[in-house]
RODOGU-327887 format. One record per residue (C-alpha): z negated, x, y; residue in one letter. Coordinates in steps of 0.1 Angstrom, whole numbers, plus 5000, padded with zeros to 4 digits. Example, Ala and Ser with C-alpha at 12.3 -4.5 7.8 and 13.67 -1.06 7.14 Angstrom:
REM residues 2
<r z="4922" x="5123" y="4955" tidren="a"/>
<r z="4929" x="5137" y="4989" tidren="s"/>
***
This chain:
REM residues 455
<r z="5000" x="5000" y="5000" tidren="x"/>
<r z="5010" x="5013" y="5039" tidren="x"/>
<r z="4993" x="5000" y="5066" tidren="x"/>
<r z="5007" x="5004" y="5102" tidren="x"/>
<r z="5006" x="5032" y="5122" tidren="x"/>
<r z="4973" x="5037" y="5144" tidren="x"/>
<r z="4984" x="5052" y="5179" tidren="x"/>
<r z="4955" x="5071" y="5198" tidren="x"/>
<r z="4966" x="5084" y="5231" tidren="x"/>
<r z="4995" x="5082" y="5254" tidren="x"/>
<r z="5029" x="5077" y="5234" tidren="x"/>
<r z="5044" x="5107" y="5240" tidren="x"/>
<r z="5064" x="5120" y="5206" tidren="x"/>
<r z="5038" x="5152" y="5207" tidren="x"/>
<r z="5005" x="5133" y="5213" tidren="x"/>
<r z="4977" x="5126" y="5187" tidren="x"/>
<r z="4982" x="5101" y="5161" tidren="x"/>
<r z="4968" x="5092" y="5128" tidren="x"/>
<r z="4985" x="5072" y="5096" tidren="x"/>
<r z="4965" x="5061" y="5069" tidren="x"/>
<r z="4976" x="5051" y="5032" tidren="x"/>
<r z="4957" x="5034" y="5005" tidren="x"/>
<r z="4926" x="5009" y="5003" tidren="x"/>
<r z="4897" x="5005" y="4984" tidren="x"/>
<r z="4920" x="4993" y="4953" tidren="x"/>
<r z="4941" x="5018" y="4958" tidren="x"/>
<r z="4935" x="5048" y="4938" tidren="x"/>
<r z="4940" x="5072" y="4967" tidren="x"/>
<r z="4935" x="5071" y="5005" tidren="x"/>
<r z="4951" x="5092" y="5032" tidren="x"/>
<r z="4944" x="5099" y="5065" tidren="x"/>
<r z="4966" x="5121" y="5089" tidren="x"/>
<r z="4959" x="5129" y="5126" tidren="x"/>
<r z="4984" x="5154" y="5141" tidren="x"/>
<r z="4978" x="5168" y="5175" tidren="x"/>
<r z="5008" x="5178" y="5198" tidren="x"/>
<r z="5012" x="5203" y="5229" tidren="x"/>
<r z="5001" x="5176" y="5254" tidren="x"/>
<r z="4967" x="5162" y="5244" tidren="x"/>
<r z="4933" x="5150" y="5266" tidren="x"/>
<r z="4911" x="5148" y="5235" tidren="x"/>
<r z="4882" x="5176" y="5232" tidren="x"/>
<r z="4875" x="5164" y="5200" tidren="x"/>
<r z="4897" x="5144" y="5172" tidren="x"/>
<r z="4876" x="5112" y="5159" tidren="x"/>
<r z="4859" x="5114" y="5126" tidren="x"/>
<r z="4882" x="5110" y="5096" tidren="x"/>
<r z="4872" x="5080" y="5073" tidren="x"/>
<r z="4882" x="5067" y="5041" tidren="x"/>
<r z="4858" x="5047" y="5015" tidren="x"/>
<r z="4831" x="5067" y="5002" tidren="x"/>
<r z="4840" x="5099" y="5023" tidren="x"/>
<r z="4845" x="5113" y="5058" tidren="x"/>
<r z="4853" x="5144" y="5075" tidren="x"/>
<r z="4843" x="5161" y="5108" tidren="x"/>
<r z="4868" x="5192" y="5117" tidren="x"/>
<r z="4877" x="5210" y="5149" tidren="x"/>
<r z="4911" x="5205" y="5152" tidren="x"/>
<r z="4916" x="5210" y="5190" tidren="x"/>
<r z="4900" x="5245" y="5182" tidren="x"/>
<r z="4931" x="5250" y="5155" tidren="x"/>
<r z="4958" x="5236" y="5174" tidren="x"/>
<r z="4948" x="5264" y="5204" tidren="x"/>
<r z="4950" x="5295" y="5182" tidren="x"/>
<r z="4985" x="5284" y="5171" tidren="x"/>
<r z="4998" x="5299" y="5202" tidren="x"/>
<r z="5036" x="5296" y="5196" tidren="x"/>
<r z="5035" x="5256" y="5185" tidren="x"/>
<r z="5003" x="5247" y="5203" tidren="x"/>
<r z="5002" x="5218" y="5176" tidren="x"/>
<r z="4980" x="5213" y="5140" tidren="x"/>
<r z="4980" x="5185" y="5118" tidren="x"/>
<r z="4947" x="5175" y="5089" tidren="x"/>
<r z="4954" x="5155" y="5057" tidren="x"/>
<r z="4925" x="5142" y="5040" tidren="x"/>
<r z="4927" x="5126" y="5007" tidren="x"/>
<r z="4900" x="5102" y="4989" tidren="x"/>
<r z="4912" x="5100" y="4951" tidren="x"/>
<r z="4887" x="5075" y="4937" tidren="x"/>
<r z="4900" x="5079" y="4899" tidren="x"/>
<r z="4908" x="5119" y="4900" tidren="x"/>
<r z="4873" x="5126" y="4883" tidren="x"/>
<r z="4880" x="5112" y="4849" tidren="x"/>
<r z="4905" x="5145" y="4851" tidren="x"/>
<r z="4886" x="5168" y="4872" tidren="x"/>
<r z="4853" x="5166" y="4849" tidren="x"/>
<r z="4819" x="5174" y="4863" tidren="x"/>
<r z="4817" x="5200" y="4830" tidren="x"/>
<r z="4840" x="5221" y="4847" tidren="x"/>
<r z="4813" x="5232" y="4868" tidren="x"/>
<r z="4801" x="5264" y="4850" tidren="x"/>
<r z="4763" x="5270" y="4854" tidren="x"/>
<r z="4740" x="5288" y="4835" tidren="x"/>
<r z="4714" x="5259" y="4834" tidren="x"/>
<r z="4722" x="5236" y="4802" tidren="x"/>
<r z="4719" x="5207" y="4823" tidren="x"/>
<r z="4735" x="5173" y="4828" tidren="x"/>
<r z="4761" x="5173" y="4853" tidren="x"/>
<r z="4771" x="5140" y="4875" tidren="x"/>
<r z="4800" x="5134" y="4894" tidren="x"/>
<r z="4786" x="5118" y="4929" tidren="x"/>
<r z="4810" x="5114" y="4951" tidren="x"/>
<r z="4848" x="5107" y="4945" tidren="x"/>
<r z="4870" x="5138" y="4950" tidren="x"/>
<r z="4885" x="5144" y="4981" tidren="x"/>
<r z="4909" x="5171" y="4995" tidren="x"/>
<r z="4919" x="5181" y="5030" tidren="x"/>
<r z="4949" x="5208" y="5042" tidren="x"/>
<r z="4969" x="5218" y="5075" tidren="x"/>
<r z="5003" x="5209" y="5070" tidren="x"/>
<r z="5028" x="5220" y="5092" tidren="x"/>
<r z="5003" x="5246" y="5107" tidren="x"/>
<r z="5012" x="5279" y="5112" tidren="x"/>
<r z="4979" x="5294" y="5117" tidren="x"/>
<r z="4956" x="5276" y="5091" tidren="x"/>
<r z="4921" x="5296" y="5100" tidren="x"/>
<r z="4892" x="5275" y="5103" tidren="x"/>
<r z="4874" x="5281" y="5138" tidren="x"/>
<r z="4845" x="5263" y="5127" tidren="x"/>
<r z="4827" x="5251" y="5094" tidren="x"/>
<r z="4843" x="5217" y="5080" tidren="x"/>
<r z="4817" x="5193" y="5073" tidren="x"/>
<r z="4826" x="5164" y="5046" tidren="x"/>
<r z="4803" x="5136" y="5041" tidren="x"/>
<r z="4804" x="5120" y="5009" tidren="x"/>
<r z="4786" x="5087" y="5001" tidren="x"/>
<r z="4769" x="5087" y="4968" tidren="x"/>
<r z="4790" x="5061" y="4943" tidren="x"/>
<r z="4758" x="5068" y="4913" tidren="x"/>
<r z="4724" x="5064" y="4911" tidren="x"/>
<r z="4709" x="5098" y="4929" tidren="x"/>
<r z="4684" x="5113" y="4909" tidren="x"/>
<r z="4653" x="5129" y="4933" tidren="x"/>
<r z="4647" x="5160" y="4905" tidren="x"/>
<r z="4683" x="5168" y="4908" tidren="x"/>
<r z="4702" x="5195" y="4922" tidren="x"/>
<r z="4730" x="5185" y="4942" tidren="x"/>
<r z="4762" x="5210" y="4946" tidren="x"/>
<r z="4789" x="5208" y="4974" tidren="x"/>
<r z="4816" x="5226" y="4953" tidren="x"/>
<r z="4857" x="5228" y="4955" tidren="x"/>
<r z="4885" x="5235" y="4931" tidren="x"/>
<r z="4897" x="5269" y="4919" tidren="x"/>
<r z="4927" x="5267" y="4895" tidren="x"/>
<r z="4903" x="5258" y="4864" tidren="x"/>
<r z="4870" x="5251" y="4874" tidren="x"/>
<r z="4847" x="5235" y="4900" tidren="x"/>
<r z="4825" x="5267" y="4921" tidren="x"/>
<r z="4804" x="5264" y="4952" tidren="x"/>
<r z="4814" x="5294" y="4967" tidren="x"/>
<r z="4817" x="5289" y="5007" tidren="x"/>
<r z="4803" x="5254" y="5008" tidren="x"/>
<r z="4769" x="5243" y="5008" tidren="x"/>
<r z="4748" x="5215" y="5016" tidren="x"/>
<r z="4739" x="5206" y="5050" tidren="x"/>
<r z="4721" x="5172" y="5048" tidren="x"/>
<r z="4710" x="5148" y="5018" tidren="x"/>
<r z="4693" x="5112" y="5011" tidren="x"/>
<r z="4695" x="5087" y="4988" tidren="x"/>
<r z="4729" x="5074" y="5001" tidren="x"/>
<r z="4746" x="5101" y="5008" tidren="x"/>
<r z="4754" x="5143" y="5013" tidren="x"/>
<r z="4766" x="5162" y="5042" tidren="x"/>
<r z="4783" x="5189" y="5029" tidren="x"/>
<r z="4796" x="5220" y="5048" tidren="x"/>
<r z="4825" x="5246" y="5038" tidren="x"/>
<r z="4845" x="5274" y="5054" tidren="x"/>
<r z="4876" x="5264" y="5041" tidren="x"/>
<r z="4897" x="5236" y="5031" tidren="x"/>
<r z="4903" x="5228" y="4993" tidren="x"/>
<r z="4899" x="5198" y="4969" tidren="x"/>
<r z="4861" x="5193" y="4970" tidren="x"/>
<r z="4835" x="5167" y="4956" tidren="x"/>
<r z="4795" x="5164" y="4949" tidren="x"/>
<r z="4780" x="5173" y="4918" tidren="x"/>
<r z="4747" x="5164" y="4907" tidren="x"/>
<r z="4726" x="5187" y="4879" tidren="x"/>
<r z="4695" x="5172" y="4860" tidren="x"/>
<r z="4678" x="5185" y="4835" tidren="x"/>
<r z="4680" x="5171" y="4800" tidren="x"/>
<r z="4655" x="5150" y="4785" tidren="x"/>
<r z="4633" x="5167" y="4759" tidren="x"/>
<r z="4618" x="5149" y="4730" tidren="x"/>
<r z="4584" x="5154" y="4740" tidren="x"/>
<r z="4599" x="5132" y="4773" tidren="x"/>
<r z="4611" x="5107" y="4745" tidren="x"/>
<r z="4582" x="5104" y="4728" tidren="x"/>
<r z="4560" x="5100" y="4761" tidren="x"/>
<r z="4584" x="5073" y="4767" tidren="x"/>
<r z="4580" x="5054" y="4728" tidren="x"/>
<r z="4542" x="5064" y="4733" tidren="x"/>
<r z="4542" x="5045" y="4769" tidren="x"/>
<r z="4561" x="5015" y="4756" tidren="x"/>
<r z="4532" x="5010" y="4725" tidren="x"/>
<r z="4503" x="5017" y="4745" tidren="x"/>
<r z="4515" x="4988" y="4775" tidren="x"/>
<r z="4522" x="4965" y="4749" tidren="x"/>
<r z="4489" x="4971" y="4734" tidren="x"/>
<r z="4476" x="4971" y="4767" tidren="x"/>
<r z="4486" x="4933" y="4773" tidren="x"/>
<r z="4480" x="4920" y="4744" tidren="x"/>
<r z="4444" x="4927" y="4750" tidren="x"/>
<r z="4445" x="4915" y="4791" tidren="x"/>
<r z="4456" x="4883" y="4768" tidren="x"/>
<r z="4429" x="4880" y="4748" tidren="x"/>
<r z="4405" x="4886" y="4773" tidren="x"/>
<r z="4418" x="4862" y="4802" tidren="x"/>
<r z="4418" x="4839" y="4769" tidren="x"/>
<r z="4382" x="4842" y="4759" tidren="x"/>
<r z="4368" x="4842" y="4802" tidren="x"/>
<r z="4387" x="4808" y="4799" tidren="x"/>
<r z="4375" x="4792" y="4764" tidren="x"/>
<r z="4344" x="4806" y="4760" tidren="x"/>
<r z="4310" x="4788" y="4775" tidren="x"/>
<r z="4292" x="4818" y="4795" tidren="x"/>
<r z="4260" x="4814" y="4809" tidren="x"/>
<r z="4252" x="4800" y="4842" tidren="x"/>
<r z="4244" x="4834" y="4858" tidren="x"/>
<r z="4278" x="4852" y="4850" tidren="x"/>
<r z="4302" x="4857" y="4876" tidren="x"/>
<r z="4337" x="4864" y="4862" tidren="x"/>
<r z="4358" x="4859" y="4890" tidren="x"/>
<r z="4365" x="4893" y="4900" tidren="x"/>
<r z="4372" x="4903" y="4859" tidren="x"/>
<r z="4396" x="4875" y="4856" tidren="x"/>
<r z="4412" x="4884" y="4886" tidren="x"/>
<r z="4418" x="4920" y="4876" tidren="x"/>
<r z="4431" x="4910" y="4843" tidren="x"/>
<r z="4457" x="4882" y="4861" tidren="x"/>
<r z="4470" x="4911" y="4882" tidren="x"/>
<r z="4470" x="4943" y="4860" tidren="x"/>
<r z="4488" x="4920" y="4833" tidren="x"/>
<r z="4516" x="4902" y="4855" tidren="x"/>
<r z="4519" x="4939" y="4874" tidren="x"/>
<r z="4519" x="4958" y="4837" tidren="x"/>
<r z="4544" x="4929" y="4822" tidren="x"/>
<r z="4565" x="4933" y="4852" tidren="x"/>
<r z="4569" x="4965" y="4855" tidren="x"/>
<r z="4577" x="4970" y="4818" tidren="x"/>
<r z="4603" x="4944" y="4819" tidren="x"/>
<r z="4621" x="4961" y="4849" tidren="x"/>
<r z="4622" x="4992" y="4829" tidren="x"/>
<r z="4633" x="4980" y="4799" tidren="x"/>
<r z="4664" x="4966" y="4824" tidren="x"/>
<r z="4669" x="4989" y="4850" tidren="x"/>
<r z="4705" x="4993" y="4844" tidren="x"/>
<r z="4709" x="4953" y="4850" tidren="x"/>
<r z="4686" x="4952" y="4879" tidren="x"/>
<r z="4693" x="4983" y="4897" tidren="x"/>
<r z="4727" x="4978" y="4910" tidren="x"/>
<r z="4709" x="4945" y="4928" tidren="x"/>
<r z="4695" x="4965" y="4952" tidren="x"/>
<r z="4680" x="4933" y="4970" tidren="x"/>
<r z="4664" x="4922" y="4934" tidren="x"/>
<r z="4653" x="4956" y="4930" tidren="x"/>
<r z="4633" x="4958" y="4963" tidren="x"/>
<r z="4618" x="4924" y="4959" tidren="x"/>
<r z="4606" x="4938" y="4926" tidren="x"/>
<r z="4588" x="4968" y="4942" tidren="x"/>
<r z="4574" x="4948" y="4970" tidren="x"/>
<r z="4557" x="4924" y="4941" tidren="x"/>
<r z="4551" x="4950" y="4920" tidren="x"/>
<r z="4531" x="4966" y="4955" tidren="x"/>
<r z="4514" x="4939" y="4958" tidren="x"/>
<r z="4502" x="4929" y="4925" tidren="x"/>
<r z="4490" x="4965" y="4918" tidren="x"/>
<r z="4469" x="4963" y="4950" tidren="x"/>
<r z="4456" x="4931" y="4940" tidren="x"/>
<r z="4444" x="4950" y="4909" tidren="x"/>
<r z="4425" x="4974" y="4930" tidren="x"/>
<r z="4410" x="4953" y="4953" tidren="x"/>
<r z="4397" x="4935" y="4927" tidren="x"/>
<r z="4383" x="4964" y="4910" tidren="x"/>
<r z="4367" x="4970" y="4945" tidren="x"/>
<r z="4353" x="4936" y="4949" tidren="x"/>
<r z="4339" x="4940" y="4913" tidren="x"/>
<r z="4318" x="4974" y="4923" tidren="x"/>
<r z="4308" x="4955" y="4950" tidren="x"/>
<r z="4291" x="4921" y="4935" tidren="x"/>
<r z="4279" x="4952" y="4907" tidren="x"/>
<r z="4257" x="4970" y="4936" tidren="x"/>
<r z="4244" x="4933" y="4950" tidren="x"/>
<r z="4232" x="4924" y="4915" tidren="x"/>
<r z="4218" x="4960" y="4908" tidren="x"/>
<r z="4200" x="4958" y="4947" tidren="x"/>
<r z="4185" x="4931" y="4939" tidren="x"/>
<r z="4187" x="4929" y="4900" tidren="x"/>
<r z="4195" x="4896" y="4902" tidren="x"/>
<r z="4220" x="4874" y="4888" tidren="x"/>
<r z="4250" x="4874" y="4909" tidren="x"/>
<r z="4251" x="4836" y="4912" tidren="x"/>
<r z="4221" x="4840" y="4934" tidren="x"/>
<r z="4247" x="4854" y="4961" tidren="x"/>
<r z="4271" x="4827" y="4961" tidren="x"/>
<r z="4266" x="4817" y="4995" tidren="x"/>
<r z="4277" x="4851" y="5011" tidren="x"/>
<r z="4301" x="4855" y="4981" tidren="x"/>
<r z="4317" x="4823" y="4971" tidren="x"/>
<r z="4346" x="4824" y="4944" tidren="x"/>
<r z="4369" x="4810" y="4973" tidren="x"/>
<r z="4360" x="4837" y="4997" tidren="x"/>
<r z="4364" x="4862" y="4969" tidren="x"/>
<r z="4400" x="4848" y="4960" tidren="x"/>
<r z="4411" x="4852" y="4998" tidren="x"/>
<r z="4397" x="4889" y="5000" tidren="x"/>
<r z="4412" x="4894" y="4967" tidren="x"/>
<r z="4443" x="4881" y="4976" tidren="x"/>
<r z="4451" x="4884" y="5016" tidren="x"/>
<r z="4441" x="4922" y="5019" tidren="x"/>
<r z="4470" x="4934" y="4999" tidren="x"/>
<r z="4493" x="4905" y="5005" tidren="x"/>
<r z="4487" x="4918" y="5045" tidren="x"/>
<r z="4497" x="4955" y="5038" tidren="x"/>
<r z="4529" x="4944" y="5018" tidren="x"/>
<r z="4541" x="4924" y="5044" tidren="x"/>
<r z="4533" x="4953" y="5074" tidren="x"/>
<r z="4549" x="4977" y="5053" tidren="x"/>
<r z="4581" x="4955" y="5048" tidren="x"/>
<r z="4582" x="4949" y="5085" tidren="x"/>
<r z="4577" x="4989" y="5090" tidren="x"/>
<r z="4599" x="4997" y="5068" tidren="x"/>
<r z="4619" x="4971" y="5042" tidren="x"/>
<r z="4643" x="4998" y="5030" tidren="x"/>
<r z="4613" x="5017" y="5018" tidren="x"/>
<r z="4611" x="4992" y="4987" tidren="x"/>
<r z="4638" x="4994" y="4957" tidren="x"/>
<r z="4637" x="5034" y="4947" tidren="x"/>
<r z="4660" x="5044" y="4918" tidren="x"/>
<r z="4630" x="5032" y="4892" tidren="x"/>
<r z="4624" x="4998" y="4913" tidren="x"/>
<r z="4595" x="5010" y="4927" tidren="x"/>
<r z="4581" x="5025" y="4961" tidren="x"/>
<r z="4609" x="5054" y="4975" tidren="x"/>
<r z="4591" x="5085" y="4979" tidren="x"/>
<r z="4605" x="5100" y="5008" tidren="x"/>
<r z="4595" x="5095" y="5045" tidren="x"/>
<r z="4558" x="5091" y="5037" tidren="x"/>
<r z="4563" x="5052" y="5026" tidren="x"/>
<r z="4546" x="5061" y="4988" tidren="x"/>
<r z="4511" x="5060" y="5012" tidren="x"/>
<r z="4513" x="5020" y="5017" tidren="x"/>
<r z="4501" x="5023" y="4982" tidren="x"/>
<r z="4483" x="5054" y="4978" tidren="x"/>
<r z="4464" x="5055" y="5016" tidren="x"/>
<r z="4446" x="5018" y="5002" tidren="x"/>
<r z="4445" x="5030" y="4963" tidren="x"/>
<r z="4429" x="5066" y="4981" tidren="x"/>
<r z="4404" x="5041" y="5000" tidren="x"/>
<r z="4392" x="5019" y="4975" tidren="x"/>
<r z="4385" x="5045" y="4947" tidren="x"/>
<r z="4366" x="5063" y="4974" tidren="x"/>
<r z="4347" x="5034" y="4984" tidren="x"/>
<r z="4338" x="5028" y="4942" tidren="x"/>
<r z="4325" x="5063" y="4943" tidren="x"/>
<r z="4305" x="5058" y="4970" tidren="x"/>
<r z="4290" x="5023" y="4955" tidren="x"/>
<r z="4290" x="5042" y="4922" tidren="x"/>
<r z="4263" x="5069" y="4930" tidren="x"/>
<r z="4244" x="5045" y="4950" tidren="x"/>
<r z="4240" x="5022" y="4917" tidren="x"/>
<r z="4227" x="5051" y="4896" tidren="x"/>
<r z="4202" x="5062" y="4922" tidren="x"/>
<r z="4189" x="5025" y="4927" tidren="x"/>
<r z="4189" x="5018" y="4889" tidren="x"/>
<r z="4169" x="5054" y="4886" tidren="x"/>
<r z="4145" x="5042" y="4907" tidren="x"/>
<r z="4139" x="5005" y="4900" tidren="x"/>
<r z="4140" x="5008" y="4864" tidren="x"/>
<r z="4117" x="5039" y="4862" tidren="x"/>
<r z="4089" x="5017" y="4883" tidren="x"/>
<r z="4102" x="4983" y="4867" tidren="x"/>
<r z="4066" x="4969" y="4851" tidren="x"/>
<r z="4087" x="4944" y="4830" tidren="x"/>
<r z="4093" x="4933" y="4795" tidren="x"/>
<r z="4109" x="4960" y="4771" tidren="x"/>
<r z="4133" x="4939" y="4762" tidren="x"/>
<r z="4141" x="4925" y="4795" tidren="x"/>
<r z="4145" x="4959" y="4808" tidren="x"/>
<r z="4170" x="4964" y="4774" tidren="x"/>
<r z="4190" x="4936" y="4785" tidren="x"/>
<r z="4192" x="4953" y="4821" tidren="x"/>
<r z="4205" x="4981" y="4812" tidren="x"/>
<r z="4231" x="4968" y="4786" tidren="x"/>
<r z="4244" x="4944" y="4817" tidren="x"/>
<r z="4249" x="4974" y="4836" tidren="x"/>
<r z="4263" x="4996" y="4812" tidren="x"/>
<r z="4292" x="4973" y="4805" tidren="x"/>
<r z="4300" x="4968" y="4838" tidren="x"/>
<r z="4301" x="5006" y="4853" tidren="x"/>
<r z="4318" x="5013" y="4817" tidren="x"/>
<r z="4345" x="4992" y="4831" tidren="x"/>
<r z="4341" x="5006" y="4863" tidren="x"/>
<r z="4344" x="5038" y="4859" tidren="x"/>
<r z="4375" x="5037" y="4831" tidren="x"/>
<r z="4395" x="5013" y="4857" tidren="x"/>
<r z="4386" x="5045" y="4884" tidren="x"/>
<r z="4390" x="5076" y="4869" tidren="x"/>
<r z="4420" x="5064" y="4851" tidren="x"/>
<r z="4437" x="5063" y="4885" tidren="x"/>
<r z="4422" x="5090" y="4898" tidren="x"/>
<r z="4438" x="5113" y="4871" tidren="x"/>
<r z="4475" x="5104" y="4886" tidren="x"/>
<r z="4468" x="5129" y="4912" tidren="x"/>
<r z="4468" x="5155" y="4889" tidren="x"/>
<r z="4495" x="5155" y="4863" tidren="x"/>
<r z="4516" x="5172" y="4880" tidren="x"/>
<r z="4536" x="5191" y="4852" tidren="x"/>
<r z="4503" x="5188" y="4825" tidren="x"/>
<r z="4511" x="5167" y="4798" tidren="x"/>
<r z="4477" x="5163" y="4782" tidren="x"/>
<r z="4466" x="5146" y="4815" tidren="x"/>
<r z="4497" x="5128" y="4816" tidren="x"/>
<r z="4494" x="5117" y="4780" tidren="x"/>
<r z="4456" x="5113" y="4788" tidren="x"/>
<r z="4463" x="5089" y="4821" tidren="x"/>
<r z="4491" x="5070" y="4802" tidren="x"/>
<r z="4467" x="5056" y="4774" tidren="x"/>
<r z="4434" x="5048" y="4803" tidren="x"/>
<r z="4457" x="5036" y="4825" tidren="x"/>
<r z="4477" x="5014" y="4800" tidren="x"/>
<r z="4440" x="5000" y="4779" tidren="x"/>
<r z="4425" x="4986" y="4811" tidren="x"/>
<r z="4427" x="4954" y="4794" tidren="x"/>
<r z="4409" x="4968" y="4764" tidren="x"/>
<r z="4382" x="4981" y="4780" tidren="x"/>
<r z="4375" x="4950" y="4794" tidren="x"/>
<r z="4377" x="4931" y="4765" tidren="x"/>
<r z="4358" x="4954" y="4746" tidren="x"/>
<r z="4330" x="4957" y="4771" tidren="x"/>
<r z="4326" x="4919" y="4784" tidren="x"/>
<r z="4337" x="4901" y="4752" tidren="x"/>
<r z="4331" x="4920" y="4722" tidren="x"/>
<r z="4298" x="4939" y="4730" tidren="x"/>
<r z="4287" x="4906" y="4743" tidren="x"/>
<r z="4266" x="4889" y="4715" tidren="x"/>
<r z="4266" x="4849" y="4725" tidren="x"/>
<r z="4304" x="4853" y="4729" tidren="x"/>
<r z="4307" x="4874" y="4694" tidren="x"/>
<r z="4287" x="4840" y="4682" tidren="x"/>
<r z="4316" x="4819" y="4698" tidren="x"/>
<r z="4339" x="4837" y="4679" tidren="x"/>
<r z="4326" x="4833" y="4644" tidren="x"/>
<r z="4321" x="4800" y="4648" tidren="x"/>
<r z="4357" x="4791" y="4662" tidren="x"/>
<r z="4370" x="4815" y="4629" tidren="x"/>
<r z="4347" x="4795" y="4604" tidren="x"/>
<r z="4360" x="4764" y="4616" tidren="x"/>
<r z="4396" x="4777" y="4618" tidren="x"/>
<r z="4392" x="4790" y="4584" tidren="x"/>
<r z="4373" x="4753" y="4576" tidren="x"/>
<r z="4404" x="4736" y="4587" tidren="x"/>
<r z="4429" x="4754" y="4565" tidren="x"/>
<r z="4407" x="4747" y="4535" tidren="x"/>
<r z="4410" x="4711" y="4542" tidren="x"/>
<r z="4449" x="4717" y="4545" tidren="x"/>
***
């Protein structure tokens, strides 16, 4: 396909013009701009096509070709030529996986006597795959049989696209090298698959037994419910999108509004968990039952707490900054400091449980050392809050060991399976350890097992 001629200038048969060919279903684009003896530009326009452009100083040119005092550019945009022009052919000594990023381009003088480049050529080449942060990116051009980077280099790079800058002209493109995936990485994977899976069932069973079971009159559950509802719908979700990240990815809309709730419910998560220390050091304070406090912390005041805080910093941080959601893993990007609308309240609240954590075992120290109670009411103390800083402290230090597996896989593998059995803990702590409730159980088995009989 031709489109018509694109005059820039006065009409003079040695002004400046440019002639493109091709479209976006085309599977090559051209674009010429020629400048003549008589020309009032001090700088010819950026050259565009599809997925690339090109900035060059062809005023510069035309004035060292003294005898003509003209210069022409061609640049090309071939949007099938990789499928020839492999990414393999780039010869490194790193056995790693090469990606073709960009679609290869090419740019020459034609009809210019003197063809020396007065400045560096810059090319900027939008990325048409999925860019990979651990990757190395490559500005490299053609040389008879292979793909080299000598004389080009990369100026600027984000997620979208590279500026790349060369001191000649050639046939050029972007290559991307990651590293292959070992089989420790695979297993990580199978062994982060089992354990989530695991994970949920158990956030099941325990949202299922906080709702069936009859607890006694001085047991607050609110915050443990809540903390199981968002761990299990931000766990479930986040496993799904995984599972189908090539389907959701190219959506980059559905992919941000995955991140965003994904933000959100994980916060919820934690300002539950906060919420939870909380009610723990009133109770301890005054070793009471935490009904007692229902006036200052009713179930609806918790829920709004619970809720608004991190519904509040989602929303600010998608006003900031919406294009900060949808990274190549659905999730929060990394770059410009936007990770820290999760990690500056995550960084917070695990503080703040510290904090409320030392001050529990010094009260508990105290009043239980001068306690002149029961034996067996000081037992039951003890037990009560044993399960509870149990849970407490595997729901924080399970998060707290992300900041440091960096590169260590025996905290990574360690962090994976505390991170992923939140939902165990808790059922283990609150349900199983938990005799009336252990009593519930047997009775709804021998009546299950009763009921079959009759069958």
């Amino acid at each position: 396909m031709r489109t018509p001629c694109s005059l820039m200038g006065t009409r003079a048969p040695s002004t400046t013009f440019v002639k493109t060919w091709g479209d976006r279903a085309s599977p090559k684009e051209v674009e010429i701009f020629m400048v003549g003896p008589i020309v009032t530009l001090e700088k010819i326009p950026r050259l565009d096509t599809t997925n690339s452009s090109v900035d060059i100083d062809l005023i510069g040119i035309t004035k060292n070709n003294n005898e003509t005092r003209s210069a022409a550019v061609a640049f090309m945009s071939y949007n099938t030529m990789e499928n020839l022009l492999k990414p393999d052919f780039f010869n490194t000594s790193d056995d790693t996986i090469k990606t073709m990023m960009s679609t290869v381009i090419s740019a020459t003088l034609p009809k210019t006597t003197n063809t020396k480049l007065t400045k560096p050529v810059n090319f900027t080449l939008k990325h048409i795959r999925e860019f990979d942060p651990s990757g190395s990116l490559s500005c490299v051009y053609w040389n008879i049989s292979e793909w080299i980077v000598d004389g080009c280099s990369v100026l600027e790079t984000n997620s979208s696209y590279t500026v790349c800058s060369c001191v000649h002209l050639s046939t050029f493109a972007l290559i991307m090298q990651t590293s292959r995936q070992s089989k420790s990485d695979s297993l990580l994977d199978v062994l982060n698959l089992v354990c989530v899976i695991v994970g949920l069932v158990f956030f099941s069973l325990a949202l299922l037994t906080f709702a069936l079971c009859q607890w006694s009159p001085g047991v607050n559950n609110v915050a443990r419910i809540n903390i199981c509802i968002s761990l299990l719908l931000a766990h479930l979700l986040f496993l799904l999108t995984q599972q189908f990240l090539s389907l959701i990815h190219p959506h980059q809309v559905l992919c941000a509004v995955i991140s965003g709730v994904l933000h959100f419910l994980f916060l919820s998560g934690f300002m539950w968990m906060f919420i939870e220390a909380l009610m723990l050091f009133i109770c301890v304070k005054n070793l009471s039952q935490i009904s007692s406090n229902n006036r200052v912390l009713s179930n609806g005041f918790l829920c709004v707490i619970g809720y608004t805080v991190p519904l509040v910093v989602v929303a600010v941080s998608a006003a900031v900054d919406h294009k900060g959601y949808g990274s190549e893993m659905c999730w929060i990007k990394i770059d410009k400091g936007f990770i820290w609308t999760f990690l500056g309240p995550v960084c917070m609240i695990l503080t703040s449980n510290t904090i409320l954590f030392i001050k529990i075992i010094m009260i508990l120290n105290s009043t239980l050392t001068n306690l002149n109670a029961e034996v067996s009411h000081v037992k039951q103390t003890k037990i009560m809050v044993f399960k509870t800083l149990a849970q407490f402290v595997v729901l924080g230090c399970s998060w707290i060991l992300g900041f440091f597996t960096n590169d260590r896989r025996k905290l990574e593998i360690l962090f994976l399976i505390l991170n992923s059995q939140q939902g165990t803990f808790i059922f283990l702590i609150y349900c199983v350890l938990n005799k009336e409730i252990r009593q519930q159980y047997r009775k709804f088995f021998r009546c299950l097992c009763c009921g079959r009989k009759q069958h």
